[in-house]
C-alpha positions as a Python dict, from the first residue, in 0.01 Angstrom:
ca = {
    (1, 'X'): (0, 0, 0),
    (2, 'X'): (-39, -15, 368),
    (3, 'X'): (-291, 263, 297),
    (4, 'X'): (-476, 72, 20),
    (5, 'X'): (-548, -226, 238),
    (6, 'X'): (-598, -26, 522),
    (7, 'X'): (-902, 101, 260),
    (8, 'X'): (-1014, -172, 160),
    (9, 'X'): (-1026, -330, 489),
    (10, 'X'): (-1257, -65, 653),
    (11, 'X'): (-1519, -115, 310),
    (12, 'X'): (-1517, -461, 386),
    (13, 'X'): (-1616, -418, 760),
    (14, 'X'): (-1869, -161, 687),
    (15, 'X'): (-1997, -388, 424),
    (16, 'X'): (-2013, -679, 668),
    (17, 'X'): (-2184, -435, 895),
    (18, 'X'): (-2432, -319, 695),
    (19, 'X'): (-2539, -684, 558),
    (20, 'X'): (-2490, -743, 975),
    (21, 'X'): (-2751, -478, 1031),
    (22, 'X'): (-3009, -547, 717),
    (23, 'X'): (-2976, -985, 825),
    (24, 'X'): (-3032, -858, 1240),
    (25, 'X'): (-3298, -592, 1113),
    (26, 'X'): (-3479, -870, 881),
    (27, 'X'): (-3481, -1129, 1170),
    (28, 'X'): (-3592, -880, 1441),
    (29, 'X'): (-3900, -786, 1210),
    (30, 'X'): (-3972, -1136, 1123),
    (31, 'X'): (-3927, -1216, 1470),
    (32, 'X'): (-4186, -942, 1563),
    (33, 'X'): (-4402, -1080, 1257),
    (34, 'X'): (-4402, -1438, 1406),
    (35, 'X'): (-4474, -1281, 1699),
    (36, 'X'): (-4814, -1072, 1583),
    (37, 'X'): (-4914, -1422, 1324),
    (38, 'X'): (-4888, -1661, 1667),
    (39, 'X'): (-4966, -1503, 1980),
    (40, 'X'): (-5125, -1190, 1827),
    (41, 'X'): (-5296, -1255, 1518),
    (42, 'X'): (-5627, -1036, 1547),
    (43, 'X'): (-5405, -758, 1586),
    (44, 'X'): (-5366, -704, 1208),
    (45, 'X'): (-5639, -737, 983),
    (46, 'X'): (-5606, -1038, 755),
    (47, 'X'): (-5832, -1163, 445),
    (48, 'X'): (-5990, -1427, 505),
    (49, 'X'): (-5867, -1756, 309),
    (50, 'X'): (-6127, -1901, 214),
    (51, 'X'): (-6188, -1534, 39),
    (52, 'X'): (-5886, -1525, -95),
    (53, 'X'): (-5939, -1863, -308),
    (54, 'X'): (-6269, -1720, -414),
    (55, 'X'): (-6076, -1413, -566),
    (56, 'X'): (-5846, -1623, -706),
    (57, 'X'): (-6098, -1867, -901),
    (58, 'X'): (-6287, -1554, -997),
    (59, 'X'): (-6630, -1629, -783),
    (60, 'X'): (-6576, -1284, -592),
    (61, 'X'): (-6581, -1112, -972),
    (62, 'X'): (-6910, -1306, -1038),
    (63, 'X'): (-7073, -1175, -773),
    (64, 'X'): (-6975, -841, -758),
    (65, 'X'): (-7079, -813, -1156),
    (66, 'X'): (-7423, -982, -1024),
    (67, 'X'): (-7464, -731, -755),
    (68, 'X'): (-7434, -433, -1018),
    (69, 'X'): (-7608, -543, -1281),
    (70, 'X'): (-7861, -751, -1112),
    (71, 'X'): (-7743, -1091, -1362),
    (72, 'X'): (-7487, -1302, -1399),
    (73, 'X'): (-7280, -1217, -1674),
    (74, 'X'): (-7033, -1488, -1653),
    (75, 'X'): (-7309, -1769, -1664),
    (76, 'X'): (-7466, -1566, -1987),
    (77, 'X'): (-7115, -1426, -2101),
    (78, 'X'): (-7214, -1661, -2467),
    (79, 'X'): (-7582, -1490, -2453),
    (80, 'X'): (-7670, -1238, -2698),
    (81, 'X'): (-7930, -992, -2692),
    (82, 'X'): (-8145, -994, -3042),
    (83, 'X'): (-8360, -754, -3187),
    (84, 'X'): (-8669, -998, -3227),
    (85, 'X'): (-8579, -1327, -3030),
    (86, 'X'): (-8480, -1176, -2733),
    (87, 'X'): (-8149, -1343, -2732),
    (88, 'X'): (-7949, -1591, -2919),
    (89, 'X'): (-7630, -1767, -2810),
    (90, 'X'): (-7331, -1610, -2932),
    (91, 'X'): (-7199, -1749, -3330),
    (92, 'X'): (-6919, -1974, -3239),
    (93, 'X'): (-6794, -2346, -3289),
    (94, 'X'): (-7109, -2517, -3212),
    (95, 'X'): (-7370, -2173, -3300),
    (96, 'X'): (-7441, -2056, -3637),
    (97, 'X'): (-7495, -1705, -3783),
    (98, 'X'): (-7803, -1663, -3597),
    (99, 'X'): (-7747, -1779, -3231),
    (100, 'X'): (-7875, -2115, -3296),
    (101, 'X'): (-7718, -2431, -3180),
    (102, 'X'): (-7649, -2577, -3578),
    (103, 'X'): (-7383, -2679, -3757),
    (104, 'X'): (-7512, -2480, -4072),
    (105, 'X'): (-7644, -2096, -4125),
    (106, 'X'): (-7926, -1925, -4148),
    (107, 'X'): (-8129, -1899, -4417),
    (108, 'X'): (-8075, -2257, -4521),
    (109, 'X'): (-8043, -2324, -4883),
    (110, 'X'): (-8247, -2664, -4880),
    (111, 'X'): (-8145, -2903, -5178),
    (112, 'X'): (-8412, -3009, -5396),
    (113, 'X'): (-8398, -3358, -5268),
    (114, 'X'): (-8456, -3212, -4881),
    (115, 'X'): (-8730, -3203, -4664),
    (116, 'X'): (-8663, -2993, -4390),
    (117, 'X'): (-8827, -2938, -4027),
    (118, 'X'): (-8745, -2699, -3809),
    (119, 'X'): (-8782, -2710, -3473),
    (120, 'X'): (-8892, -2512, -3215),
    (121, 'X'): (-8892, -2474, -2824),
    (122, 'X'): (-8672, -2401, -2525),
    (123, 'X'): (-8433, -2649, -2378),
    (124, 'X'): (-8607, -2905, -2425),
    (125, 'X'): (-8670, -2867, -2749),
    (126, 'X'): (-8294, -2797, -2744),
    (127, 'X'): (-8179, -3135, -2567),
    (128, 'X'): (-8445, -3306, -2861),
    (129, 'X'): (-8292, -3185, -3144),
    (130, 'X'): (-7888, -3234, -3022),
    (131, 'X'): (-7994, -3545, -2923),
    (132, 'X'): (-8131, -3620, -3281),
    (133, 'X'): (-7809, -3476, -3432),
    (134, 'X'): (-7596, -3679, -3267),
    (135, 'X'): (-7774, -3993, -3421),
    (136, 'X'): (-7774, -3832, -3825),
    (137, 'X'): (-8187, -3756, -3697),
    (138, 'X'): (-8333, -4114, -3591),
    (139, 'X'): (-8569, -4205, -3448),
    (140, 'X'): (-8759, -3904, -3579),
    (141, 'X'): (-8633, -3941, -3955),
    (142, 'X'): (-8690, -4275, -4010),
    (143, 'X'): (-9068, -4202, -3938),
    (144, 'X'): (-9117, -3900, -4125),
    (145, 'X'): (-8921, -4074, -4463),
    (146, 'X'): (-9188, -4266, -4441),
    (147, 'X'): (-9418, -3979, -4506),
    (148, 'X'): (-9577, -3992, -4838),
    (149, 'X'): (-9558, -3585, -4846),
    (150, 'X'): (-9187, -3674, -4849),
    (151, 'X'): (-9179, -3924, -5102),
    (152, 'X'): (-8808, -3962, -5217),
    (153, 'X'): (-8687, -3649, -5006),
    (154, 'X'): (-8397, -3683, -4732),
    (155, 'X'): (-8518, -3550, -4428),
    (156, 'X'): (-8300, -3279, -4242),
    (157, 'X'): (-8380, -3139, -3875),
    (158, 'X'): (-8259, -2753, -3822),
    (159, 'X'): (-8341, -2625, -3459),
    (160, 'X'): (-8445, -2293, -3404),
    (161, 'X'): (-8453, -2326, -3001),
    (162, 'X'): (-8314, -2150, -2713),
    (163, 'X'): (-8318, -2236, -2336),
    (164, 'X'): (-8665, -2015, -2220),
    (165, 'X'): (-8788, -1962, -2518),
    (166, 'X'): (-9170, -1945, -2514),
    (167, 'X'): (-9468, -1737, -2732),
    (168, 'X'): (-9468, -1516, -2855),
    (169, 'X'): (-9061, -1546, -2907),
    (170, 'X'): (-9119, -1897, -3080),
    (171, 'X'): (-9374, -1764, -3311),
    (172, 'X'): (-9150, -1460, -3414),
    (173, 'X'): (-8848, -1686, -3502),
    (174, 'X'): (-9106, -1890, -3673),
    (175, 'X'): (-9193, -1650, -3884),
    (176, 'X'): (-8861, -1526, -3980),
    (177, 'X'): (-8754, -1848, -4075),
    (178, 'X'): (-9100, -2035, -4191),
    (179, 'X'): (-9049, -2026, -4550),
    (180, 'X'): (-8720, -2249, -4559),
    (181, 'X'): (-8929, -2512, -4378),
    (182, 'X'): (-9108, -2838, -4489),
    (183, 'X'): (-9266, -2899, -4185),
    (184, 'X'): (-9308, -2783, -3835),
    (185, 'X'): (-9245, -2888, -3435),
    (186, 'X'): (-9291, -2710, -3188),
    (187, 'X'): (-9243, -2835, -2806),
    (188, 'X'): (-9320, -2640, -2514),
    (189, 'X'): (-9513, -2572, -2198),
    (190, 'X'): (-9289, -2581, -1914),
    (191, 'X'): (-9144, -2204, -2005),
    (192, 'X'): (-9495, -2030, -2018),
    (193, 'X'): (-9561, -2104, -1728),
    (194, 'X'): (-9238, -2052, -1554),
    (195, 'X'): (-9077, -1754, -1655),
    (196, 'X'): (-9374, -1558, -1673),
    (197, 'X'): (-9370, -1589, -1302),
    (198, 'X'): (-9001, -1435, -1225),
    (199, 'X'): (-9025, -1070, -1186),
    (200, 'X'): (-9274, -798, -1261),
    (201, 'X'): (-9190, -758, -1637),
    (202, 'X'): (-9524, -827, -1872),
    (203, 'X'): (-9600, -1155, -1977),
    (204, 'X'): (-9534, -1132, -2326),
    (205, 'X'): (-9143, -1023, -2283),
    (206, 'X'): (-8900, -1271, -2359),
    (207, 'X'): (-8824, -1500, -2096),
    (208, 'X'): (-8451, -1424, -2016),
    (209, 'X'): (-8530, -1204, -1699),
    (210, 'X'): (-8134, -1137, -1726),
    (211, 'X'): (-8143, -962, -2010),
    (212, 'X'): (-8437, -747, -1895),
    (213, 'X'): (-8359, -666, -1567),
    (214, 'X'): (-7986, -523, -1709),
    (215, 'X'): (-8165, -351, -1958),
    (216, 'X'): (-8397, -185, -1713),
    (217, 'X'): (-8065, 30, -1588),
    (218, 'X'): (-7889, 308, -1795),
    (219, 'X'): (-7584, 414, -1689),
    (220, 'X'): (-7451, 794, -1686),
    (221, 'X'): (-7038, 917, -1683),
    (222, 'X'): (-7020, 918, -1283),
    (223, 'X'): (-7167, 589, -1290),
    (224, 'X'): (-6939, 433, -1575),
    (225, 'X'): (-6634, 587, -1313),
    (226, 'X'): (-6785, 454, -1028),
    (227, 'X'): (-6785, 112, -1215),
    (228, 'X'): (-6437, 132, -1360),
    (229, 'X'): (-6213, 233, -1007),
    (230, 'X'): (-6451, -90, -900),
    (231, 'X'): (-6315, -303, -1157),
    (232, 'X'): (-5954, -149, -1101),
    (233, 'X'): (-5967, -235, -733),
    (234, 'X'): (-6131, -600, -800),
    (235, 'X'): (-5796, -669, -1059),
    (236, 'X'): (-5583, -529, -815),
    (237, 'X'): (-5779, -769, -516),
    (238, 'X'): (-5751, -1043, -745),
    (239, 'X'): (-5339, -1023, -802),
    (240, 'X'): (-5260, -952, -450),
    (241, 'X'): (-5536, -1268, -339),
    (242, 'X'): (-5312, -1481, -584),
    (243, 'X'): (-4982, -1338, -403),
    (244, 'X'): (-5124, -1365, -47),
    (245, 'X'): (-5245, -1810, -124),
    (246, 'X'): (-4843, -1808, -269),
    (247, 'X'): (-4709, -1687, 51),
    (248, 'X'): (-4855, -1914, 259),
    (249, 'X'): (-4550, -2158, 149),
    (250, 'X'): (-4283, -1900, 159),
    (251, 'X'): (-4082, -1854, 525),
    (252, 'X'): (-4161, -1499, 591),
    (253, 'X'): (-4441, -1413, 840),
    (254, 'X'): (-4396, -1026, 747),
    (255, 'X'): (-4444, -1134, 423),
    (256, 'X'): (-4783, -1283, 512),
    (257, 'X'): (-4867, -1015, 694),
    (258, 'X'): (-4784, -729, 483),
    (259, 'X'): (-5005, -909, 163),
    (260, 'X'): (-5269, -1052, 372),
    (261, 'X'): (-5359, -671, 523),
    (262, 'X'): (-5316, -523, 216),
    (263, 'X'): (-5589, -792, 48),
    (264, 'X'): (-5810, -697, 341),
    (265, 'X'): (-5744, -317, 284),
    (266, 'X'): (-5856, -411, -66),
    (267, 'X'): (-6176, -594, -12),
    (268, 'X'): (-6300, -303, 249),
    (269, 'X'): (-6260, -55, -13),
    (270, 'X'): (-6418, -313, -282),
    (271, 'X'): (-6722, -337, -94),
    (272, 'X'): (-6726, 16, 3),
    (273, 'X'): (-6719, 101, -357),
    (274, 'X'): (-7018, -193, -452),
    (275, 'X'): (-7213, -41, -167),
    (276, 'X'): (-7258, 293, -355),
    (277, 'X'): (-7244, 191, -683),
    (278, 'X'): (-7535, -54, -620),
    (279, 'X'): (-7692, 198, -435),
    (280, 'X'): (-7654, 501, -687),
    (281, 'X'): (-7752, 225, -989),
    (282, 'X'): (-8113, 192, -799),
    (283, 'X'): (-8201, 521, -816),
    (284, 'X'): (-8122, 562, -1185),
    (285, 'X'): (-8386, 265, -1287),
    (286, 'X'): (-8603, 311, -1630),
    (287, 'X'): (-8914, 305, -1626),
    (288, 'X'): (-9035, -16, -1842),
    (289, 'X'): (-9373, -101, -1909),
    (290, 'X'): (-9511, -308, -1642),
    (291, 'X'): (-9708, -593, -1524),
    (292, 'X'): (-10055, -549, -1461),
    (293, 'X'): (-10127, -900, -1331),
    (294, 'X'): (-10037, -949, -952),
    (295, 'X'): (-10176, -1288, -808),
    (296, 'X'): (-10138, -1632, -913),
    (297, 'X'): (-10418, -1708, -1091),
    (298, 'X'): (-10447, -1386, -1251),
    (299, 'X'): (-10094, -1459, -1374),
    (300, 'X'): (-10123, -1801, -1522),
    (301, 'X'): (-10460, -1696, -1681),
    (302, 'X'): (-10257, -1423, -1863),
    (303, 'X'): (-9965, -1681, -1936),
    (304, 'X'): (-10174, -1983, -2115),
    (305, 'X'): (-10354, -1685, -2260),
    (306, 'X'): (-10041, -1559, -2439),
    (307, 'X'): (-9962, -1969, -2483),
    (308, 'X'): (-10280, -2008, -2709),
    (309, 'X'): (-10263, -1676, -2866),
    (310, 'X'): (-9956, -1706, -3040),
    (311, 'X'): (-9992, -2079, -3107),
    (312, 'X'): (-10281, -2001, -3309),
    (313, 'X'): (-10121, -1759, -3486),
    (314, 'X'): (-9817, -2007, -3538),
    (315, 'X'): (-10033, -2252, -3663),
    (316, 'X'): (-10191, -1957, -3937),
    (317, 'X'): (-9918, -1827, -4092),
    (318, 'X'): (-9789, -2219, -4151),
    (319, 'X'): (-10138, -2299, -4275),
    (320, 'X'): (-10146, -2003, -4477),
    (321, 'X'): (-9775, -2102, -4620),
    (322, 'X'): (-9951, -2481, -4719),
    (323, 'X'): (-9642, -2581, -4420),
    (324, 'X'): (-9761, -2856, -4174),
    (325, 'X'): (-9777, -2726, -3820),
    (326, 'X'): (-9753, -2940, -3498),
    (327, 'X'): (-9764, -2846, -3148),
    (328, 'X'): (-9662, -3089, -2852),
    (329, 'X'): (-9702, -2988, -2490),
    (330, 'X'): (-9322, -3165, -2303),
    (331, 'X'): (-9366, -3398, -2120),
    (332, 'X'): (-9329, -3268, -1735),
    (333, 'X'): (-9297, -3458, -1400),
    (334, 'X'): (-9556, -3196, -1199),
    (335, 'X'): (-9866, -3313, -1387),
    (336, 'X'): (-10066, -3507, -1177),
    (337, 'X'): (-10026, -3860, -1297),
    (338, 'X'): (-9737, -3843, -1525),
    (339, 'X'): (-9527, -4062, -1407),
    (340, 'X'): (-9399, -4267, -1110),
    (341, 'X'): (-9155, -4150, -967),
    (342, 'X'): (-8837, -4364, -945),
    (343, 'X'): (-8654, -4322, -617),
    (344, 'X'): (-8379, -4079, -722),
    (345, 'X'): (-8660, -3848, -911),
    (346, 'X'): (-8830, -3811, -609),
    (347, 'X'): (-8512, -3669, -464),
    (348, 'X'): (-8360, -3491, -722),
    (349, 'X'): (-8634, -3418, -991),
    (350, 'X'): (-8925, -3264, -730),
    (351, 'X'): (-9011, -2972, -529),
    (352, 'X'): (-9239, -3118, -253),
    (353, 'X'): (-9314, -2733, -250),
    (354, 'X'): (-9397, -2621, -526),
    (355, 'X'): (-9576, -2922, -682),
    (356, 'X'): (-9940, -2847, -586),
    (357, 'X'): (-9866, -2474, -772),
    (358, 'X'): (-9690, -2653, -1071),
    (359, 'X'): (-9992, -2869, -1104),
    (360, 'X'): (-10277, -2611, -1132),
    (361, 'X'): (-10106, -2410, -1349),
    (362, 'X'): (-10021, -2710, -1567),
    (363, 'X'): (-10389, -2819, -1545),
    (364, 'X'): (-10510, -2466, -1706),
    (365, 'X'): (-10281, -2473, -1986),
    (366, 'X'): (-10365, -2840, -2099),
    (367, 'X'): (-10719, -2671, -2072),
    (368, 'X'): (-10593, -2462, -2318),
    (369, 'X'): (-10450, -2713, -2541),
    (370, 'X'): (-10768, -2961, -2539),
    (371, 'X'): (-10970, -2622, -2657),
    (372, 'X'): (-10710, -2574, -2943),
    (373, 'X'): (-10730, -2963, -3054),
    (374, 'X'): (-11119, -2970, -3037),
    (375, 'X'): (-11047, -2715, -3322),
    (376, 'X'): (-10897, -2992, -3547),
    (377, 'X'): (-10541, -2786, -3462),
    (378, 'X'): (-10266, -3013, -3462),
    (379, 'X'): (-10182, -2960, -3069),
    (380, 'X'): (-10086, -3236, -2862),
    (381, 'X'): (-10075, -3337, -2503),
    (382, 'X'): (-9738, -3564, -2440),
    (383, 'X'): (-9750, -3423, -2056),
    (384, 'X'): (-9842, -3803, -1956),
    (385, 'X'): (-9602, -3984, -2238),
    (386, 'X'): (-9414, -4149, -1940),
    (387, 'X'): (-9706, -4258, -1746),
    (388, 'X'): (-9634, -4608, -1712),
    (389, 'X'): (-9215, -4530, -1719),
    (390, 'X'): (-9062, -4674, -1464),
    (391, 'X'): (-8719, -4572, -1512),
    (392, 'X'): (-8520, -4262, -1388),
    (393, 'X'): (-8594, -4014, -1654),
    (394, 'X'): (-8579, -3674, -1510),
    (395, 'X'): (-8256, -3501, -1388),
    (396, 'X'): (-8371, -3169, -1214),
    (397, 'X'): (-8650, -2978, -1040),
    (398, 'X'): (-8690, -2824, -1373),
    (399, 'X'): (-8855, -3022, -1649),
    (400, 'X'): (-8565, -3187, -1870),
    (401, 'X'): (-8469, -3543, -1905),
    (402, 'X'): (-8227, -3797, -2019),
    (403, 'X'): (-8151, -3936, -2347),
    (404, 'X'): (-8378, -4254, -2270),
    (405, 'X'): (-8676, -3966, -2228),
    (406, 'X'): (-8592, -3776, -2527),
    (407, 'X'): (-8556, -4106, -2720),
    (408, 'X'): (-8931, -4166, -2609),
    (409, 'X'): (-9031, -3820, -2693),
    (410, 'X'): (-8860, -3810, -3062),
    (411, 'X'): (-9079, -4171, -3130),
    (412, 'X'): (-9392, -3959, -2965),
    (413, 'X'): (-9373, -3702, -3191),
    (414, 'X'): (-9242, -3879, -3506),
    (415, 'X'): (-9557, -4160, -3431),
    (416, 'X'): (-9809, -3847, -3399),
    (417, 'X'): (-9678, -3663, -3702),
    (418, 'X'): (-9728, -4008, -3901),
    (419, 'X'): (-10087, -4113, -3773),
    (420, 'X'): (-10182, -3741, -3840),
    (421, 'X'): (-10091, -3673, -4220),
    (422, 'X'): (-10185, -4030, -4305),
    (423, 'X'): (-10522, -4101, -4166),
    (424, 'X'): (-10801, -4120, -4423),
    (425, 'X'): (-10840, -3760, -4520),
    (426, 'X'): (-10529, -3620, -4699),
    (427, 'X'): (-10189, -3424, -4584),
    (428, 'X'): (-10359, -3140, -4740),
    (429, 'X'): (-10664, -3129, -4525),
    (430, 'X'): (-10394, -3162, -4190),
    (431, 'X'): (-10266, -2813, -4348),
    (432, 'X'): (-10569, -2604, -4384),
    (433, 'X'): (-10629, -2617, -4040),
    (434, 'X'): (-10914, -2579, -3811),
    (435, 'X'): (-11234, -2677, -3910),
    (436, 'X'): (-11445, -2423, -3755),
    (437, 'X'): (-11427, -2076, -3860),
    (438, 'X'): (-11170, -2123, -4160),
    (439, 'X'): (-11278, -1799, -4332),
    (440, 'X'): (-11175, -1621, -4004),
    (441, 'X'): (-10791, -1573, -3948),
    (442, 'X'): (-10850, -1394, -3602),
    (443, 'X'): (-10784, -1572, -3267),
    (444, 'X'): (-11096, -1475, -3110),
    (445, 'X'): (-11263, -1746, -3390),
    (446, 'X'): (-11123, -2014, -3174),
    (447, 'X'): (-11261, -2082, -2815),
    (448, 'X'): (-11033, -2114, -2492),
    (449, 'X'): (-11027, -1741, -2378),
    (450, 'X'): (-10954, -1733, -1961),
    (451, 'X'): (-10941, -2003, -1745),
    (452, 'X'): (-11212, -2251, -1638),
}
């Protein structure tokens, strides 16, 4: 027995020795850690925290994806490349089968009691019809029941619009779609002459540079490997970032230590990696077609050329379907007198800067427009509709507004659409178009070519 316990007792003092020895060891090394994180904290490389919470909310991951692809795929993760429009958004809750922002699909089975109008345009256009949705289609629809090429018809708005749409991509989805339409809108302006001007791809391409640019990149096996150990090491990054905020609250220096040099070992080799990846991905560029159009006024010349083009041919193919056709240039703060500006427009809704530029390129394309309505072609200038508005309508440098503007806008348009297929000459005579040239279908029958 005496042997037993002697035993036993000599486990239990080794045991207490070696806890002894691991508790000693564990407070010499956090000693020596509190040691390097107070009086020597340069001594081990740390990640940064205000990195670390940008790993962690997933803004490092945006930017690396934008600095290999050239876009931001996480801004456009719900954009879809198309065939023909360029893009759509992807089909979801609020998206039907076609990209479009509608609660029904494409082709539309119209009732025989319907009248439908589609319409068309970019944001704007956008903002209009969701607006219009969300009040069952008034103001618009109460004007156009009114219609007597309505008559006892219900009137239902579909949107066909996208956020930078512009010709020729309207005029394509109009013509996919045209024959399941009573009636047309289109409103636009601000896109042709804006996203023409973003990089060096031709006029005509759709506007969602994005899309273009990633497309301009192909991407071989070393590349794709590249790529993956980058994504590998930005996961990895990301977990230990997570770790490293969490053990700021814990009471272990070496603990801090040990995940904060690892997150920095991890972002060096990151960057490393984006370094030559990026690098490697710019030698490997397609070659695209082109722009052949270099200075400004060369540029917008080419842009409202496009603009009046395809809004001719628009206006054809619905004239040649007996569909009535409108066209409404947006309203837009950078035309010279369109409205006062209220005190928070002129801080938020205007670039001081790019206002005299905005201007003359607006002031060709209404050029344009004027040539098109001298034609007897339902175009319209709203540019000025909130001239005398002294409210805060616009929101951004860009060209949108709030509901009280698109609730002006919807009455604009509705107002127009009424004076114009009820004057004295018939609905019919609206539909057949221009006056001059009718036998000719070809855009060079209409005047407006260049700039004046």
């Amino acid at each position: 027995m005496a042997v037993g316990h002697g035993i036993a007792t000599t486990k239990k003092r080794m045991m207490i020795f070696a806890l002894t020895t691991v508790i000693v060891g564990l407070v010499l090394i956090e000693g020596f850690s509190a040691i390097i994180w107070y009086v020597l904290p340069h001594s081990v490389p740390q990640a940064d925290g205000e990195l670390l919470q940008e790993l962690v909310t997933g803004a490092v991951e945006k930017r690396v994806v934008r600095q290999q692809t050239r876009i931001d795929l996480h801004a456009w993760s719900d954009i879809l490349p198309h065939p023909y429009f360029g893009y759509v958004e992807a089909p979801g809750a609020n998206v039907n089968n076609y990209g479009f922002e509608e609660q029904v699909d494409y082709p539309y089975q119209k009732a025989p009691d319907e009248f439908v109008v589609g319409l068309l345009g970019g944001s704007v256009g956008m903002h209009l019809a969701n607006y219009l949705h969300r009040l069952d289609g008034a103001p618009l629809k109460a004007q156009l029941e009114l219609l007597p090429l309505v008559g006892d018809r219900k009137v239902r708005i579909l949107q066909f619009c996208q956020g930078g749409y512009k010709e020729p991509q309207q005029f394509i989805v109009l013509s996919y779609f045209l024959e399941m339409l009573d009636l047309v809108v289109v409103v636009d302006g601000h896109n042709e002459l804006t996203s023409a001007m973003r990089d060096d791809s031709p006029i005509e391409y759709p506007s969602f540079i994005a899309l273009y640019s990633f497309f301009k990149h192909y991407f071989d096996k070393e590349q794709m490997l590249e790529l993956g150990t980058l994504a590998m090491v930005l996961e990895l990054e990301h977990r230990v970032a997570a770790l490293a905020l969490r053990a700021e609250t814990w009471p272990s220096f070496t603990v801090r230590l040990v995940l904060g040099r690892l997150a920095h070992a991890l972002t060096t080799q990151r960057k490393e990696l984006a370094m030559y990846t990026e690098r490697d991905t710019l030698k490997r560029e397609l070659v695209l077609p082109g722009r052949t159009e270099h200075d400004e006024r060369a540029i917008t010349s080419r842009a409202v050329e496009v603009w009046r083009k395809y809004t001719i041919l628009s206006h054809l193919i619905a004239q040649h379907k007996g569909i009535p056709i409108f066209t409404f240039l947006q309203p837009n703060q950078y035309v010279e007198g369109s409205k006062p500006l209220s005190p928070e427009e002129d801080t938020e809704a205007i670039d001081p800067n790019a206002k005299p530029i905005w201007a003359e390129r607006w002031r060709h394309l209404l050029g344009a427009a004027a040539d098109l309505r001298a034609t007897e072609l339902q175009v319209y200038d709203l540019t000025k509709l909130f001239a005398e508005e002294r409210r805060t309508l616009y929101y951004d440098k860009c060209c949108h507004f709030n509901e009280i503007g698109l609730d002006l806008l919807s009455r604009a348009i509705g107002q127009q659409i009424f004076q114009a297929l009820t004057r004295n000459r018939s609905a019919a005579e609206v539909v057949r178009g221009p006056r001059a040239n009718r036998g000719d279908t070809s855009c060079d029958a209409l005047p407006g070519h260049g700039l004046p």
